[in-house]
C-alpha positions as a LaTeX table, in Angstrom:
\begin{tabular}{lrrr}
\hline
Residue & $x$ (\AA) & $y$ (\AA) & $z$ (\AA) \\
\hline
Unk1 & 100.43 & 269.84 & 8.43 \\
Unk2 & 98.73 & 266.98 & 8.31 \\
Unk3 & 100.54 & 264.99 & 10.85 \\
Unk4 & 100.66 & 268.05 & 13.30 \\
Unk5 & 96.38 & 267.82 & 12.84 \\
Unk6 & 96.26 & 263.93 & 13.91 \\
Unk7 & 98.95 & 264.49 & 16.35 \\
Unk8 & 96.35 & 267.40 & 17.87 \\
Unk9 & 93.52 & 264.89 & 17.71 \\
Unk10 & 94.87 & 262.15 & 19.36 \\
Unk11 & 96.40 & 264.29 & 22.42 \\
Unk12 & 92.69 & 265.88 & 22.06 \\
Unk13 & 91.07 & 262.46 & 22.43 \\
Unk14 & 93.53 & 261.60 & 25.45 \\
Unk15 & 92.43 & 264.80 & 27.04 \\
Unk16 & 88.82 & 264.41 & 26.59 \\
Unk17 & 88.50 & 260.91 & 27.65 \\
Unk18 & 90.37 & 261.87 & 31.03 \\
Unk19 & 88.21 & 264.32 & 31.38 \\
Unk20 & 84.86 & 262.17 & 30.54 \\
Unk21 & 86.12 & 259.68 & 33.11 \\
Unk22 & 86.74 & 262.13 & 35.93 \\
Unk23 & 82.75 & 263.59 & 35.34 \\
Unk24 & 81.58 & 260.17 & 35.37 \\
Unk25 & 83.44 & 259.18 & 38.82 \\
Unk26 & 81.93 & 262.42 & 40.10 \\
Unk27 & 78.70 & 261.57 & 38.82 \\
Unk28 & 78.48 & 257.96 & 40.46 \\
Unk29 & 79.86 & 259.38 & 43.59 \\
Unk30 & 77.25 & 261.74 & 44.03 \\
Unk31 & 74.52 & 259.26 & 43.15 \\
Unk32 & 76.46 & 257.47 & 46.16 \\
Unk33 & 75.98 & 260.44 & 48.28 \\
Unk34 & 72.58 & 261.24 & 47.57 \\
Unk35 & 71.60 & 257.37 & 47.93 \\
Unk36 & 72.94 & 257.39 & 52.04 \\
Unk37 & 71.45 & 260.68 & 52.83 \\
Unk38 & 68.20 & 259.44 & 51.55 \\
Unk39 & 69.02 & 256.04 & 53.63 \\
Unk40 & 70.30 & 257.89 & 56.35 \\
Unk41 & 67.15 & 259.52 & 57.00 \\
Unk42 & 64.70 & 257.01 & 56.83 \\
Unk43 & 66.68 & 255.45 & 59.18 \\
Unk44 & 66.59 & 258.44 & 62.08 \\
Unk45 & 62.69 & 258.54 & 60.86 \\
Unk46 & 62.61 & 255.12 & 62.10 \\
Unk47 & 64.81 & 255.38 & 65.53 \\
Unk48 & 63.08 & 258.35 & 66.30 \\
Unk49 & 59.81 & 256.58 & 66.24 \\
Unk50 & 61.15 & 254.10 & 68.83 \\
Unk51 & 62.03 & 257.04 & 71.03 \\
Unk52 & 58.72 & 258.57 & 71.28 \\
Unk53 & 57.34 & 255.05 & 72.28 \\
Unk54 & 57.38 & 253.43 & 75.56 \\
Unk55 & 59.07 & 250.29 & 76.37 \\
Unk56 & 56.28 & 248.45 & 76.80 \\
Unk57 & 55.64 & 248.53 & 72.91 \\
Unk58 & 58.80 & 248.61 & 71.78 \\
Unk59 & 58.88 & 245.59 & 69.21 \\
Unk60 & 58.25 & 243.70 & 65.57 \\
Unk61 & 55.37 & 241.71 & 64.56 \\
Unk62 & 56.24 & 238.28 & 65.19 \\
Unk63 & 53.15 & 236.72 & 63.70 \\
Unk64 & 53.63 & 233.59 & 61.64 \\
Unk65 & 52.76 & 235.31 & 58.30 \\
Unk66 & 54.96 & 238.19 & 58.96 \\
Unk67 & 57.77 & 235.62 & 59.84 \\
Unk68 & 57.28 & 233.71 & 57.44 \\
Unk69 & 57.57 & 236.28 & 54.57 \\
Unk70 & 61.26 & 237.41 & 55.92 \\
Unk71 & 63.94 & 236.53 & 53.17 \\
Unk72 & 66.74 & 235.15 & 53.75 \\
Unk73 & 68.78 & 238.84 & 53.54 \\
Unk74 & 66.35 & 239.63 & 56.88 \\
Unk75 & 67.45 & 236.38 & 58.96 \\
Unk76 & 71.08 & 236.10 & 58.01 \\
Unk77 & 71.93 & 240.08 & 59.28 \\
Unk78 & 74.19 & 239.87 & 61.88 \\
Unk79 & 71.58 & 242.55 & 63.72 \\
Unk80 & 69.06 & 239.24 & 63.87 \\
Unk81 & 70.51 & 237.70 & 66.76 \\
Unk82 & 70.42 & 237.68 & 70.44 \\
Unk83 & 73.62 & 237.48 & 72.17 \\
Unk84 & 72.29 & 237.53 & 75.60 \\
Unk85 & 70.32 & 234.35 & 75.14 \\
Unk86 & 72.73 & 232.91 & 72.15 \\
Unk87 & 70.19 & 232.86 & 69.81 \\
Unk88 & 69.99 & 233.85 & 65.84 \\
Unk89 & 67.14 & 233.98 & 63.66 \\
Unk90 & 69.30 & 232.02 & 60.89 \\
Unk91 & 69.76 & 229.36 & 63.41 \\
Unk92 & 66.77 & 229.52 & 65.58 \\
Unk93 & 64.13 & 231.40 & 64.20 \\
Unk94 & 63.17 & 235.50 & 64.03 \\
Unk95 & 60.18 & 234.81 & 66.92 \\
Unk96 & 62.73 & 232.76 & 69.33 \\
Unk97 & 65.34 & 235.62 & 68.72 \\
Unk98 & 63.74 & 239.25 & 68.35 \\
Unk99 & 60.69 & 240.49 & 70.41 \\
Unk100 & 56.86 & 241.71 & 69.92 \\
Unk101 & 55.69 & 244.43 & 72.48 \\
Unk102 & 56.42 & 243.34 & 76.27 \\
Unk103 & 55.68 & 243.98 & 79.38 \\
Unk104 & 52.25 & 243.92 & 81.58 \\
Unk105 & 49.64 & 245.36 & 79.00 \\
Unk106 & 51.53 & 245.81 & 75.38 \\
Unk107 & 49.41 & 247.40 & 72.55 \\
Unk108 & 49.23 & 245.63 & 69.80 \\
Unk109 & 51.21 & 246.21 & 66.44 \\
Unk110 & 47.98 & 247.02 & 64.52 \\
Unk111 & 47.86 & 249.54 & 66.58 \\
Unk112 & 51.37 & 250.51 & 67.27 \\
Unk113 & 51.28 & 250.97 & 63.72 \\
Unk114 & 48.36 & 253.09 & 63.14 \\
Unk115 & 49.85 & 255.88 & 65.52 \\
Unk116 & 53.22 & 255.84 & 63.67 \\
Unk117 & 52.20 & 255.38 & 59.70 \\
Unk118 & 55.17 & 257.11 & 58.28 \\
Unk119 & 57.85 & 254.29 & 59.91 \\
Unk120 & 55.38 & 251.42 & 60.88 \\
Unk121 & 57.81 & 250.39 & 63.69 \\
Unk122 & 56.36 & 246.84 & 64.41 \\
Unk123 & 57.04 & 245.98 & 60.81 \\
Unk124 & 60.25 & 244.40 & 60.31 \\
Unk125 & 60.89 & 244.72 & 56.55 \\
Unk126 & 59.07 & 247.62 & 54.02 \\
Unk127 & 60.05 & 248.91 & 50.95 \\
Unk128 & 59.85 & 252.67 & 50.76 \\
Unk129 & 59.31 & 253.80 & 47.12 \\
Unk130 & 58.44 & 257.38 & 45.24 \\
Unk131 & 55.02 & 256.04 & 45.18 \\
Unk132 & 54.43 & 254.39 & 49.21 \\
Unk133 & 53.20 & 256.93 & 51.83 \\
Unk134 & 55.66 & 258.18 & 53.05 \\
Unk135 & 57.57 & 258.86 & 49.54 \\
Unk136 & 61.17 & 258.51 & 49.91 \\
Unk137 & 63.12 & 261.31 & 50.26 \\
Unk138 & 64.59 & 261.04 & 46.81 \\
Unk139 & 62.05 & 259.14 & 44.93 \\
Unk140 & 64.44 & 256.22 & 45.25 \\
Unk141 & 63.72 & 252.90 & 46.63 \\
Unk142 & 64.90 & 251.81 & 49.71 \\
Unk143 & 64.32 & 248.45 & 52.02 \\
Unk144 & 64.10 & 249.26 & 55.55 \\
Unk145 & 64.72 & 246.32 & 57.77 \\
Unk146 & 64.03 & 246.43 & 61.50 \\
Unk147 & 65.84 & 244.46 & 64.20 \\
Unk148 & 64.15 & 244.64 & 68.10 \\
Unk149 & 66.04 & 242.14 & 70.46 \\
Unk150 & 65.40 & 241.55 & 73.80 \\
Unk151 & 68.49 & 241.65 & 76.07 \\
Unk152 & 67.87 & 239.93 & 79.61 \\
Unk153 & 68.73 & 242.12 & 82.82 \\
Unk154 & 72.19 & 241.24 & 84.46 \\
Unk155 & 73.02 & 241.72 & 88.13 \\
Unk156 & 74.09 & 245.33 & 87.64 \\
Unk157 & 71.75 & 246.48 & 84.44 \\
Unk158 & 68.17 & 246.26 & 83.93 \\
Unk159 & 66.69 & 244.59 & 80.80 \\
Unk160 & 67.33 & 246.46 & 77.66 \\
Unk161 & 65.88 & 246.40 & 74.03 \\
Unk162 & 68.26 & 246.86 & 71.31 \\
Unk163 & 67.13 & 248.36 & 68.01 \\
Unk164 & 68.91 & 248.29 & 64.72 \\
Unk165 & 67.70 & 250.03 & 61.23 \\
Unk166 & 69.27 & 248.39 & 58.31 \\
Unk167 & 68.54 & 250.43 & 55.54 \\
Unk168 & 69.32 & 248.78 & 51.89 \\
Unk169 & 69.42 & 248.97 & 47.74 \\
Unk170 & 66.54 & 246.74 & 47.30 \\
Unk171 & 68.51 & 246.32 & 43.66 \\
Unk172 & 71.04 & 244.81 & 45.74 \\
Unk173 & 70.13 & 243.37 & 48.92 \\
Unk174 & 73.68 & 242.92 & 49.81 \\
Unk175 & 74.95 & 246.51 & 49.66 \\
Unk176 & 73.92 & 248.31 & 53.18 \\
Unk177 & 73.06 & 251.65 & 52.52 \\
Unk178 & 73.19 & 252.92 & 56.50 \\
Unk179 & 72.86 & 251.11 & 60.17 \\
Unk180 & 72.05 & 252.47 & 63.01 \\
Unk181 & 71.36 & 250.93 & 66.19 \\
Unk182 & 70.55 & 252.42 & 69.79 \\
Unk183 & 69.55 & 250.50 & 73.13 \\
Unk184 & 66.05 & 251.38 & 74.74 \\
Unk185 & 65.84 & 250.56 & 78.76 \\
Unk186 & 62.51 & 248.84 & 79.93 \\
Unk187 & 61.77 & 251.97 & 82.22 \\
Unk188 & 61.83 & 254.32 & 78.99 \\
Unk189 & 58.18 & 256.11 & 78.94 \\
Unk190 & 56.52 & 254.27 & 81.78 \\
Unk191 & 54.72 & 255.77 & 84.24 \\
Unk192 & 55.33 & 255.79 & 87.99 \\
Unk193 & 54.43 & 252.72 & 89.33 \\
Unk194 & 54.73 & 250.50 & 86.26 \\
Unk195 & 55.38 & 246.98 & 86.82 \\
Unk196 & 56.98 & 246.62 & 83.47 \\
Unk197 & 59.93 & 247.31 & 84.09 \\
\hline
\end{tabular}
C-alpha cells in the first residue's frame, strides 16, 4: 500500500511539474505579447505623427547637447546611417548622417515639438514610462528611438526622407521590441508653389 502511495506521488509530481512548466511558458509568452503590442503602438503613434507633418519639418534635433547625449545603442542601429551619401553615425557622426527640419523656412523642433507632445517627433531617443505624459499603453517602459535620414534625389526620384521607429526594453537595450520604417517625399504637405521641394 505503501509503495502504490509513493508510486502515486511521484507520477503526481511528474504530472504537476509538466503542467507548472507549460503555465509558465504561457505566462512569459504573453508578457511577450503584451510587451510588442504596447511597442507596436507607440511606434504607429510616432509614424503617424510624421504623416500629419510636412516635409519641410520632417526631422531630429541635431543640436550638440541632444547629440551628444545619444548612447552608443542610438549610433550603432543599423537605421543610423545614410546609404545615399555612405555615411553612419557610428562612423561619422548622428548630425553628418540624419537630418533636422529642411527645406526653405523649417520650424524649429521646439516648436515641432510643442504641436505634437504625445510623440515629440524631433526627439531622437525618450523613454516612455507609466508615469511620462503620454503613459505607456501598459504601464511598461519602453525606449523609443527615432531615425530621420536624408536620401539625395536621383535622376528618376525626387529627394526622400526615410523614417525608422525603433522601439526597445530599456532593461535590455539590445532586444528590439518593434521597427517600423516608412519613406516621406519632399513634396509631402507643401503647398502649391513651394520651393522646397
Amino acid at each position: 500500500m505503501l509503495i502504490e502511495l509513493l508510486s502515486a506521488m511521484f507520477v503526481l509530481t511528474i504530472a504537476l511539474t509538466a503542467m507548472a512548466s507549460v503555465f509558465m511558458a504561457g505566462i512569459l509568452g504573453m508578457r511577450q505579447s503584451k510587451q510588442v503590442t504596447s511597442a507596436t503602438a507607440l511606434a504607429d503613434a510616432q509614424l503617424e505623427a510624421y504623416r500629419a507633418m510636412t516635409a519641410k519639418d520632417i526631422g531630429i534635433d541635431l543640436s550638440a547637447g541632444t547629440v551628444n547625449a545619444l548612447d552608443a545603442t542610438y549610433k550603432n542601429d543599423t537605421a543610423c546611417a545614410n546609404a545615399s551619401i555612405s555615411k553612419t553615425c557610428a562612423g561619422n557622426g548622428v548630425a553628418a548622417t540624419e537630418t533636422a527640419p529642411t527645406g526653405a523656412a523649417p520650424d524649429s523642433c521646439a516648436q515641432i515639438n510643442t504641436w505634437y507632445p504625445n510623440t515629440l517627433p524631433c526627439t531622437p531617443s525618450r523613454t516612455v514610462t507609466p508615469s511620462s505624459t503620454p503613459a505607456s499603453p501598459d504601464n511598461g517602459r519602453y525606449r523609443i528611438d527615432t531615425y530621420v535620414t536624408q536620401l539625395a534625389a536621383t535622376q528618376t526620384q525626387r529627394a526622400e526622407k526615410q523614417v525608422t521607429v525603433v522601439v526597445r526594453d530599456p532593461a535590455r537595450l539590445s532586444h528590439t521590441l518593434v521597427r517600423e520604417s516608412s519613406l516621406f517625399d519632399c513634396s509631402t504637405g507643401l503647398a502649391a508653389g513651394s520651393t522646397d521641394c
